[in-house]
C-alpha positions as CSV (number, residue, x, y, z in Angstrom):
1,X,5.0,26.4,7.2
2,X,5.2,26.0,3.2
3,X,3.4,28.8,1.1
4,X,0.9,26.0,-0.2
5,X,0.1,24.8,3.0
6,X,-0.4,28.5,4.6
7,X,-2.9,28.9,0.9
8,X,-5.1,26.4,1.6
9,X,-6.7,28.6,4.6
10,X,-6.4,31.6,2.9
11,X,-8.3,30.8,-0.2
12,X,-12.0,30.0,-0.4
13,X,-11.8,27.2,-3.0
14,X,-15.9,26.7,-2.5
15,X,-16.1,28.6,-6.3
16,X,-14.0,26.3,-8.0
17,X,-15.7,23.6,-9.9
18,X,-14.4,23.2,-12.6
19,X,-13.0,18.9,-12.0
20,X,-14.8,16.2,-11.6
21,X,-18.4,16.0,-10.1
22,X,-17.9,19.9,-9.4
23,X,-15.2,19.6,-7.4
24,X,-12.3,21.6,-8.1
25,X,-10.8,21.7,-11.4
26,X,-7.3,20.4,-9.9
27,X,-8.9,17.5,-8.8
28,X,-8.8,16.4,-12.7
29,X,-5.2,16.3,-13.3
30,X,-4.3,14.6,-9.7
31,X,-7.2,11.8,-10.0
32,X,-5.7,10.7,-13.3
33,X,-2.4,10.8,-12.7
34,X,-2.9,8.7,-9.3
35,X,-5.0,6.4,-11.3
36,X,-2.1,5.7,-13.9
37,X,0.7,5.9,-10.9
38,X,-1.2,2.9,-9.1
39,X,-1.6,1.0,-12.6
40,X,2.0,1.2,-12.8
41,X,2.7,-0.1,-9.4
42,X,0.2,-2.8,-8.6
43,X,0.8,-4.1,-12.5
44,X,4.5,-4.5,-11.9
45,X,3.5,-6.1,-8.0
46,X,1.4,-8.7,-10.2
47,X,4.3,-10.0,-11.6
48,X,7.3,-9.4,-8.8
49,X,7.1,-12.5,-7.0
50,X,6.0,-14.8,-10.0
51,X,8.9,-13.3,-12.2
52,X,11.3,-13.6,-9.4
53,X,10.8,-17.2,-8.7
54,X,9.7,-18.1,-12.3
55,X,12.8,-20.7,-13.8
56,X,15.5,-19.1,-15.9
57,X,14.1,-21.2,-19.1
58,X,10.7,-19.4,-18.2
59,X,12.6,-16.4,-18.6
60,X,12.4,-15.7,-15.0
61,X,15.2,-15.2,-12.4
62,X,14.7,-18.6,-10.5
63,X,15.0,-16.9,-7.1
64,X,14.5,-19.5,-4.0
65,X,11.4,-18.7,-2.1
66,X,13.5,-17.4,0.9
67,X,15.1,-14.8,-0.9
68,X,11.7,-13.8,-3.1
69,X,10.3,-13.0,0.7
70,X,13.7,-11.2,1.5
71,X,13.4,-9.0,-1.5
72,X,10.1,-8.3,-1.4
73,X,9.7,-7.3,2.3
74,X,12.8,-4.9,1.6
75,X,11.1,-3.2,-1.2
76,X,7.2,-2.8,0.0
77,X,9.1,-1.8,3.3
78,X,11.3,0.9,1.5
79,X,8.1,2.4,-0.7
80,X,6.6,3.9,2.6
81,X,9.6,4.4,4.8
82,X,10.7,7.0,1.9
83,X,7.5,8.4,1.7
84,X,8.3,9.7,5.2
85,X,11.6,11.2,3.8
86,X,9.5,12.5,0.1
87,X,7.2,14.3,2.4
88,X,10.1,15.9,4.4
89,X,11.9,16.7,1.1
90,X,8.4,18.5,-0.3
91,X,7.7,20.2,2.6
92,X,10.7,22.2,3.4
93,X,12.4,22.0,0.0
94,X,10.8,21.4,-3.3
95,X,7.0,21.7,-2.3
96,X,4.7,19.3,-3.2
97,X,4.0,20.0,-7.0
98,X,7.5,19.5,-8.4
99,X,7.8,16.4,-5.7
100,X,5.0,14.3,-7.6
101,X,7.0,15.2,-11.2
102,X,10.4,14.3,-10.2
103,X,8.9,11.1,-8.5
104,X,7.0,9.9,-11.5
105,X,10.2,10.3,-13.2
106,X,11.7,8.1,-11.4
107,X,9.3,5.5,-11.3
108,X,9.0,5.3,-15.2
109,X,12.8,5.0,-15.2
110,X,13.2,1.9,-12.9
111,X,9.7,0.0,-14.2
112,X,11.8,0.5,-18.0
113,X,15.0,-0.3,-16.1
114,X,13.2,-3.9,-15.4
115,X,12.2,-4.0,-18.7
116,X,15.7,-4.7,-19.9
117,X,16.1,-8.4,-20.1
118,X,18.9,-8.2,-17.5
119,X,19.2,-9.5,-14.0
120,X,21.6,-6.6,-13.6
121,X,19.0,-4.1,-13.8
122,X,16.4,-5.6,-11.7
123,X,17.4,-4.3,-8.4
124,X,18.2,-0.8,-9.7
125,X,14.9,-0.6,-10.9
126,X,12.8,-2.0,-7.6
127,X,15.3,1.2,-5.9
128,X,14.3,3.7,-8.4
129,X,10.5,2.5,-7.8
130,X,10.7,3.0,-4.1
131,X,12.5,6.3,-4.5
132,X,10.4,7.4,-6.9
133,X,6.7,6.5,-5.2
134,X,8.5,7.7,-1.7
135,X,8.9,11.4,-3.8
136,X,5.0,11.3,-5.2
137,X,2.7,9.0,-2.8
138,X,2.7,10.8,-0.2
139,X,2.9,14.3,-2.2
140,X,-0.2,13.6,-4.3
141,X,-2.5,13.2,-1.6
142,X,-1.5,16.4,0.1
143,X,-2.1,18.5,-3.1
144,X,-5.6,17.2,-3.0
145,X,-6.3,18.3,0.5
146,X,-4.4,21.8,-0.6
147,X,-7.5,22.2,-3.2
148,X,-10.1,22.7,-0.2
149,X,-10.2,25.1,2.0
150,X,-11.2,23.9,6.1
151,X,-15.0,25.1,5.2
152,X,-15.2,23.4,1.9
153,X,-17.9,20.8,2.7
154,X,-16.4,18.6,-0.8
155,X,-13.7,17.6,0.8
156,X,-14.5,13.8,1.9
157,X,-16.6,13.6,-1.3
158,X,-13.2,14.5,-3.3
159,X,-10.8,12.2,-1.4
160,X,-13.6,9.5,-2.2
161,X,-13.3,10.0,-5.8
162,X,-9.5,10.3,-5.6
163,X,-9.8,6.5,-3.8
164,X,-11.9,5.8,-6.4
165,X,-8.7,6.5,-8.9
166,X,-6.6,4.6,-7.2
167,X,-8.4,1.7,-7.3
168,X,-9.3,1.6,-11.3
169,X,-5.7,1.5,-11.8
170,X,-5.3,-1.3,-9.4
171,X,-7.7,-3.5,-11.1
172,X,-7.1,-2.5,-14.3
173,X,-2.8,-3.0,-13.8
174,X,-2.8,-6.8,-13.4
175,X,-5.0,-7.5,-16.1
176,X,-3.0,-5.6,-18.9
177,X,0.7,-6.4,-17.4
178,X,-0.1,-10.0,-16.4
179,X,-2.1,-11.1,-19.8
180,X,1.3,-9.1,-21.5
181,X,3.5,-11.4,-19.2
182,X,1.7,-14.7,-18.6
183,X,-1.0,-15.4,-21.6
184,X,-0.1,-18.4,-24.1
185,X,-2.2,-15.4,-26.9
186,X,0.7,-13.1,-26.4
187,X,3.9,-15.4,-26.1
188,X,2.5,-16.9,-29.5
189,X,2.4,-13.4,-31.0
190,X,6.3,-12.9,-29.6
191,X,6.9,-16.1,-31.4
192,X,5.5,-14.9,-34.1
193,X,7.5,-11.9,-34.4
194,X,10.9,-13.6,-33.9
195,X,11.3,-12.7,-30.3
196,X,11.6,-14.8,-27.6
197,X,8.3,-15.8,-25.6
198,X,10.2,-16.0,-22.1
199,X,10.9,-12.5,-22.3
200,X,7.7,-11.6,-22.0
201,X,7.4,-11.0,-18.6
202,X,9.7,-7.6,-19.2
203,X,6.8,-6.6,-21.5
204,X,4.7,-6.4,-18.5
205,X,7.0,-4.1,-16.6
206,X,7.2,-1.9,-20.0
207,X,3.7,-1.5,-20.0
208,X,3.7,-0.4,-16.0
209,X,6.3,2.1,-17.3
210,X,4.4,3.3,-20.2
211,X,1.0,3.9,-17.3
212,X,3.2,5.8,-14.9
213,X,4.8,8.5,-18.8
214,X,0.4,8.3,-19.3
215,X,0.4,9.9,-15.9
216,X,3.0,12.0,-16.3
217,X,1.5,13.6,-19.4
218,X,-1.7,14.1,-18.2
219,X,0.1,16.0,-15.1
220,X,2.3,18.1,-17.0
221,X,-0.5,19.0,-19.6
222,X,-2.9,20.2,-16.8
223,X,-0.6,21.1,-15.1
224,X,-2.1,25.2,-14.6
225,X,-4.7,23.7,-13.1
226,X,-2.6,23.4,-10.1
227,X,-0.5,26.3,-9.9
228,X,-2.1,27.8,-6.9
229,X,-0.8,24.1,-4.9
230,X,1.9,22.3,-3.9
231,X,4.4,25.0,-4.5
232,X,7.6,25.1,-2.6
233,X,8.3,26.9,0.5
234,X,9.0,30.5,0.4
235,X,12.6,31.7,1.8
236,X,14.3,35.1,2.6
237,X,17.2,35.8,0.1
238,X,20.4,33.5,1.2
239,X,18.0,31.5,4.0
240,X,18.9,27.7,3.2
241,X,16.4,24.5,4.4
242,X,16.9,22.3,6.6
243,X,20.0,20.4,5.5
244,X,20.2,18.4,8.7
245,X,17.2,17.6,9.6
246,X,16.6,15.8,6.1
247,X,19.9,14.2,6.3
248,X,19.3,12.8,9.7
249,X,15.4,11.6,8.3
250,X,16.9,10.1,5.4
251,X,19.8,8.4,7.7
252,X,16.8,7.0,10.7
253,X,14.8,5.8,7.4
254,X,17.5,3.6,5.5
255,X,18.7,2.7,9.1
256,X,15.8,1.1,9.6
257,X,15.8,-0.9,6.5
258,X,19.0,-2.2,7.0
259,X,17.7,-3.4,10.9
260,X,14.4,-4.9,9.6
261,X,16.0,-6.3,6.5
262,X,18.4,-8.4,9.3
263,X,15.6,-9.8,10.5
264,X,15.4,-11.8,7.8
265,X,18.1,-14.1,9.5
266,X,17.5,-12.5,13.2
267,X,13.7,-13.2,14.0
268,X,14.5,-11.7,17.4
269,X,14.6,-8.3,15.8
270,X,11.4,-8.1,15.0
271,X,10.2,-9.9,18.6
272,X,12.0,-6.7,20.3
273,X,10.3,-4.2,17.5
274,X,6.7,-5.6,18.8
275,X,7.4,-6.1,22.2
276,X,8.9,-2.2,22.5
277,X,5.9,-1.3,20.6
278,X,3.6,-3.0,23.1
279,X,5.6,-1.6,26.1
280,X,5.3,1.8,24.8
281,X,1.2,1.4,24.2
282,X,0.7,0.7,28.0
283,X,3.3,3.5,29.3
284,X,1.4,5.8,27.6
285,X,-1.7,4.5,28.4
286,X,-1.0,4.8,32.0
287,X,0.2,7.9,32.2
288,X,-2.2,11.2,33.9
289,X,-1.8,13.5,31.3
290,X,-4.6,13.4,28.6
291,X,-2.4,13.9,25.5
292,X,0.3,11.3,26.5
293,X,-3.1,8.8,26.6
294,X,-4.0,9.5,22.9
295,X,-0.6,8.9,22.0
296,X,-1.2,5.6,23.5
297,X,-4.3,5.0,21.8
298,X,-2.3,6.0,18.4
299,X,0.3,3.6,19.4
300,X,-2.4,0.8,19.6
301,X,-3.9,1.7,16.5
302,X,0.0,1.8,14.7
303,X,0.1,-2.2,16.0
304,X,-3.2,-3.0,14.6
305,X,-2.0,-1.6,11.0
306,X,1.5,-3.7,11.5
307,X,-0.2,-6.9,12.1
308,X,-2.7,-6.0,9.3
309,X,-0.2,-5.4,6.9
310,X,2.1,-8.5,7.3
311,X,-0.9,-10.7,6.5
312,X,-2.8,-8.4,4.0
313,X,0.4,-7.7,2.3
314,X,0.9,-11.4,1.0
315,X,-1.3,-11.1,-1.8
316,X,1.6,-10.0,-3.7
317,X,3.4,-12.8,-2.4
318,X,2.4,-15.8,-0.8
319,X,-1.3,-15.5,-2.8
320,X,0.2,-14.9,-5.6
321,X,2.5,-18.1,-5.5
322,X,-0.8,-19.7,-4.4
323,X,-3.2,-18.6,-7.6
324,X,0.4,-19.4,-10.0
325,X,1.1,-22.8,-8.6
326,X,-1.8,-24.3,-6.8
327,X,-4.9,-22.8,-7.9
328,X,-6.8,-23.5,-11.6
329,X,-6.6,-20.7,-13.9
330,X,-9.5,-21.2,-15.9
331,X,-13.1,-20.2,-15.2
332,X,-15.9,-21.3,-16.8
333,X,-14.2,-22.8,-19.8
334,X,-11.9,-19.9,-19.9
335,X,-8.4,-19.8,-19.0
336,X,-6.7,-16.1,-17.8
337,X,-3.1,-15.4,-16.2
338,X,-2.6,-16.0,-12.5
339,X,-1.5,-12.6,-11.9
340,X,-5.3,-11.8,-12.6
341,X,-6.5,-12.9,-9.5
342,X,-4.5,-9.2,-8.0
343,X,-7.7,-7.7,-9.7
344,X,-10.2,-9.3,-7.4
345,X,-9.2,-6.5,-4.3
346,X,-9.6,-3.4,-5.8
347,X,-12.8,-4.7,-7.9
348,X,-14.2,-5.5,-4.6
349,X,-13.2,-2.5,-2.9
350,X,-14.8,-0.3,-5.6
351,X,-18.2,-2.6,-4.9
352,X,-18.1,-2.5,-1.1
353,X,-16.6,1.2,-0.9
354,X,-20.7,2.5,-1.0
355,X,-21.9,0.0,0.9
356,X,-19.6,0.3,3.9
357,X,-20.1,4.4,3.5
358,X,-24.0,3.8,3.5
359,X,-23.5,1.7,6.3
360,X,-21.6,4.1,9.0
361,X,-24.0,6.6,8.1
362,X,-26.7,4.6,8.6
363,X,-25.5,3.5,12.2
364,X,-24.6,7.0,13.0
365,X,-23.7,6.9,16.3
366,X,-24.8,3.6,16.9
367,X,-21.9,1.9,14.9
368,X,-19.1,0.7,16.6
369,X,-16.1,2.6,17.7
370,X,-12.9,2.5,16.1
371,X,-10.7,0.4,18.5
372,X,-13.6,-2.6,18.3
373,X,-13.8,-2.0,14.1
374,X,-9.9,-3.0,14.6
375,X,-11.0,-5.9,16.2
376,X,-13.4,-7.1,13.6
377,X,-11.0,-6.4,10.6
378,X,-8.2,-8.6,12.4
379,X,-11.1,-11.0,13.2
380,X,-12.1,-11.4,9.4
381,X,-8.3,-11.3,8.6
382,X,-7.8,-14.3,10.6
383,X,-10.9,-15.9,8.9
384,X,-9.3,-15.4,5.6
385,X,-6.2,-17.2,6.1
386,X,-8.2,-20.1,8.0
387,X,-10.5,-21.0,4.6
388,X,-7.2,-21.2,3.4
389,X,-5.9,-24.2,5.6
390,X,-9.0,-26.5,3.8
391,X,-7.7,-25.2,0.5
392,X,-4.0,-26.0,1.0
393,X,-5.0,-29.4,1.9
394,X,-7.1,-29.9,-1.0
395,X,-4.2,-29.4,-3.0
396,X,-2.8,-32.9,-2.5
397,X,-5.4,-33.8,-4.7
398,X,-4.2,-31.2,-7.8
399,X,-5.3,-27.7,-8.5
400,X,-7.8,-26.2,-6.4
401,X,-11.1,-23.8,-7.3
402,X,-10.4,-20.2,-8.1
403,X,-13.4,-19.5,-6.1
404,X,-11.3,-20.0,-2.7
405,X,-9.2,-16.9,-3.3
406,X,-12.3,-15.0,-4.6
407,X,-13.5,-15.9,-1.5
408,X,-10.1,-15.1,0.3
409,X,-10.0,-11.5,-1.4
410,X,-13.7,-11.0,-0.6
411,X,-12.6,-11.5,3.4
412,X,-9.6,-9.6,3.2
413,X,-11.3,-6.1,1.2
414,X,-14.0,-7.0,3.8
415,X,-11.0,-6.4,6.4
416,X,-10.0,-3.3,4.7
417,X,-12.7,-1.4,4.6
418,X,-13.2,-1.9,8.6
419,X,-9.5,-1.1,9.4
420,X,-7.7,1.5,6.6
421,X,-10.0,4.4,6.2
422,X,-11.0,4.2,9.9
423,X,-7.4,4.2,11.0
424,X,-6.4,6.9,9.1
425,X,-9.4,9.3,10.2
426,X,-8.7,8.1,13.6
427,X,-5.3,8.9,13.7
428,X,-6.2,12.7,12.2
429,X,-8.5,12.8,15.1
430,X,-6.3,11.9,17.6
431,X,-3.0,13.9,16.7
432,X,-2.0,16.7,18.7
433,X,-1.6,20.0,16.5
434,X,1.5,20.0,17.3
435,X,2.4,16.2,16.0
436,X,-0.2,15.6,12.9
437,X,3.1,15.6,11.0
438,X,4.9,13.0,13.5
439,X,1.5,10.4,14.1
440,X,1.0,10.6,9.7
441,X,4.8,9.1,9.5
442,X,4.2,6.7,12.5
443,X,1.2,5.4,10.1
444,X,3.8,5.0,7.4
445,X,6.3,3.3,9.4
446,X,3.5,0.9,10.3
447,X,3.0,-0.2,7.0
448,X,6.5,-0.5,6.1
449,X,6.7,-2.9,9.2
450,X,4.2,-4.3,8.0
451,X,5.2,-5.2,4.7
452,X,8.6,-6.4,5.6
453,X,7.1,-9.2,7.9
454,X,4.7,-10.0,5.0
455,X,7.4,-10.6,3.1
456,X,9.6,-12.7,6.2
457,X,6.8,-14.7,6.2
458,X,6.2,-15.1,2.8
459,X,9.9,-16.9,2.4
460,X,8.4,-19.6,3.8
461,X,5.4,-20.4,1.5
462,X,6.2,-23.9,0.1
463,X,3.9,-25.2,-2.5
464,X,5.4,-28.9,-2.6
465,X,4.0,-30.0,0.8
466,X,0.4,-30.1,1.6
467,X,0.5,-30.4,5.0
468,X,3.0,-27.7,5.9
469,X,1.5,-25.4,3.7
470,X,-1.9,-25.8,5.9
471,X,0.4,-24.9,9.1
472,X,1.5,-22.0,7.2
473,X,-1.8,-20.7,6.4
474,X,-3.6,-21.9,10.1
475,X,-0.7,-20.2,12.3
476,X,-0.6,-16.9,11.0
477,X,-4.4,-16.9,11.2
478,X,-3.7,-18.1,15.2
479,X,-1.9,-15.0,16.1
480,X,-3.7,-12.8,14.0
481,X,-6.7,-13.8,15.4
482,X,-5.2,-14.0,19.0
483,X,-4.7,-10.2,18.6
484,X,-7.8,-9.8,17.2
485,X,-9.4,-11.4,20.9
486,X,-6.3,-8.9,22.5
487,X,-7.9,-5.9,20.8
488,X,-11.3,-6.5,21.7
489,X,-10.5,-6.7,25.5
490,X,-8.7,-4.0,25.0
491,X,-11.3,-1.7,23.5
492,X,-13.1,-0.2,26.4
493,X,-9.5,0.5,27.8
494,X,-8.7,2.2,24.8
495,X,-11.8,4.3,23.9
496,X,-10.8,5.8,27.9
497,X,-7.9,6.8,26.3
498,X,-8.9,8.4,23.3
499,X,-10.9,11.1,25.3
500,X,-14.1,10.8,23.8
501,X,-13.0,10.3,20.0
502,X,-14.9,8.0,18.4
């Protein structure tokens, strides 16, 4: 066990309260720089997918769809498959304080890397992003559990304000990179200045790399505040770390990017990857022994995150080329950049957050159980991608409403709220002791699943055909919802197996 993880139990932290709300005064420098960290990555996501595919005389790449979806699934895949490996790394090597600095590092280095106006230095810097958040996502949220101790009754309440963080630099990121990228105010201004106006979609991954330095100042200047956290593990004189295990976690992780990136081309892989993955849910589940049945019940909620994910996950994608191409940008007289529309999740996440809070509570133990929330956040999933059959259609008549992804993101945050914050309590729940560290990176390698068959399926958004694009829309919403019908028949099955966690 690291020193700060072994700290966390030995210090009462129920005096500090010096941060935000009274929490403790580490809280400050960790909700900031998560704030600016996520304004950084969702405001360069705004403008992946549009950039990629964007013509070379827009000053884009002009990427084909297919390979948009290729790249895209690769990276959102590799940003969570090396958070398992940054964990790893902080854990037994660097601890968890110097992990989030070097991996901010990073990060500003590739978002500025695709601020060159270069095609040569636009993969180096989607790598250097996923390295870089791998090193501090999953780092940053450990240091803010290491500022409670077990009895500290603030905990909750702080993770809640650290949500809160990352969510006003998600709707804040689109708005600043894509009106830097996209408005007709600030090409003019580029004009004006004798610079050319298609270039100024690498002002928008400057300004993601300036949020992510703003975050790294803030960390390094308040940085006393956690010296007491994160630090890395204490060794005898001459005792090295683990050498092999981290090579071997770093091999299985960029083993499995190269098998799910083949899957791009091999649709079988990821047939086998679901069907093992269902196999595995009912061996477990039938076995006698009570902890090999949670581990069955974690395996079904892993699936419900995957199948999540590679829907949810097309807002940077297949939405995206949806609110660019098909949808009117303009709003009550007012025109704004497509990439705007990326806002609408974490604006809605910050107004539902208190309700759905108010509402568990409120239930108590009357509110439904985890495995049947699954169920209704695939259900509404599937409802979200069915409103947008009608909308695709409509666009053989010319741009459609804004209000139908408004309505779209409303579904989908409704979705979220119902499946990530449950799932990830759940799976803390149902973790042996001995594997909280094993079921955590199971949760990550469901996302990264996840996002790469968001992005398989994203290659084959086609805006030029109405009628396909309806199939497009109404066949994902088929299976998601066919799971979502699985699940709930599922659901008394599974609660059996979770042992009387709710």
């Amino acid at each position: 066990m690291s020193q700060s993880s072994s700290s966390v139990s030995a210090v009462d932290s129920s005096n500090d309260r010096g941060g935000l709300g009274g929490h403790p005064k580490g809280l400050t420098p960790l909700f900031f720089t998560e704030m600016w960290e996520r304004f950084s990555y969702y405001g360069m996501r705004a403008l992946l997918t549009l950039f990629m595919v964007a013509s070379l005389e827009e000053g884009g790449l002009g990427y084909s769809t297919e390979r948009m979806g290729f790249i895209y699934g690769t990276y959102t895949m590799a940003v969570y498959l090396l958070g398992i490996v940054g964990g790893f790394l902080a854990d037994n090597f660097i601890g968890s304080r110097r992990a989030v600095l070097y991996g901010g590092i990073v990060i500003a280095c590739g978002h500025f890397s695709m601020a060159v106006v270069s095609e040569a230095t636009f993969l180096p810097g989607l790598v250097l992003i996923s390295v870089g958040t791998g090193l501090l996502k999953p780092n940053i949220s450990t240091m803010v559990g290491s500022l409670y101790s077990p009895s500290d009754i603030r905990r909750d309440s702080g993770f809640s304000i650290f949500y809160m963080g990352i969510n006003l630099g998600s709707l804040c990121a689109p708005i600043v990179c894509g009106w830097l990228a996209q408005s007709a105010m600030f090409k003019g201004w580029l004009a004006a200045w004798g610079l050319n106006p298609a270039h100024s979609w690498h002002w928008g991954f400057a300004a993601a790399g300036v949020g992510m330095v703003l975050g790294l100042i803030i960390y390094l200047r308040m940085g006393h505040r956690l010296a007491h956290v994160g630090r890395a593990p204490a060794r005898a004189p001459g005792e090295s770390g683990p050498w092999g295990k981290l090579a071997l976690v770093t091999l299985g992780a960029f083993a499995l990017v190269a098998l799910m990136s083949a899957s791009d081309r091999r649709p079988w892989i990821i047939q086998l990857v679901f069907g093992v993955h269902i196999a595995a849910i009912v061996w477990f589940g039938t076995r006698r022994d009570p902890v090999l049945k949670r581990i069955g019940a974690i395996l079904f909620f892993v699936l419900g995150y995957e199948i999540f994910c590679a829907v949810f996950e097309q807002a940077g994608s297949t939405i995206a080329l949806f609110g660019d191409e098909l949808t009117r940008t303009s709003l009550f007289g007012h025109d704004f950049p497509s990439s705007w529309f990326q806002s609408l999740n974490p604006m809605i996440v910050l107004l539902l957050a208190p309700i759905f809070a108010w509402l568990w509570i409120r239930l108590g133990t009357r509110q439904p159980s985890s495995p049947l929330k699954f169920s209704l956040s695939l259900a509404v999933l599937a409802l979200s991608f069915a409103l947008m059959v009608p909308a695709a259609k409509l666009t053989a008549d010319g741009l459609v409403s804004p209000w139908w992804l408004v309505l779209l993101f409303f579904l989908q945050t409704v979705s979220e709220m119902c499946l990530s914050p449950v799932g990830l309590s759940t799976m803390t729940k149902l973790a042996p002791a001995q594997l909280v560290g094993v079921v955590m990176g199971l949760w990550f390698v469901a996302a990264s699943l996840g996002n790469k068959l968001s992005g398989v399926m994203a290659g084959q958004f086609t805006a030029s055909d109405p009628g396909a694009l309806a199939d497009f829309f109404l066949h994902q919403a088929m299976w998601v919802g066919a799971a979502a019908v699985g699940f709930f028949i599922i659901t008394p099955w599974i609660r059996r197996l979770m042992g009387g966690v709710r």
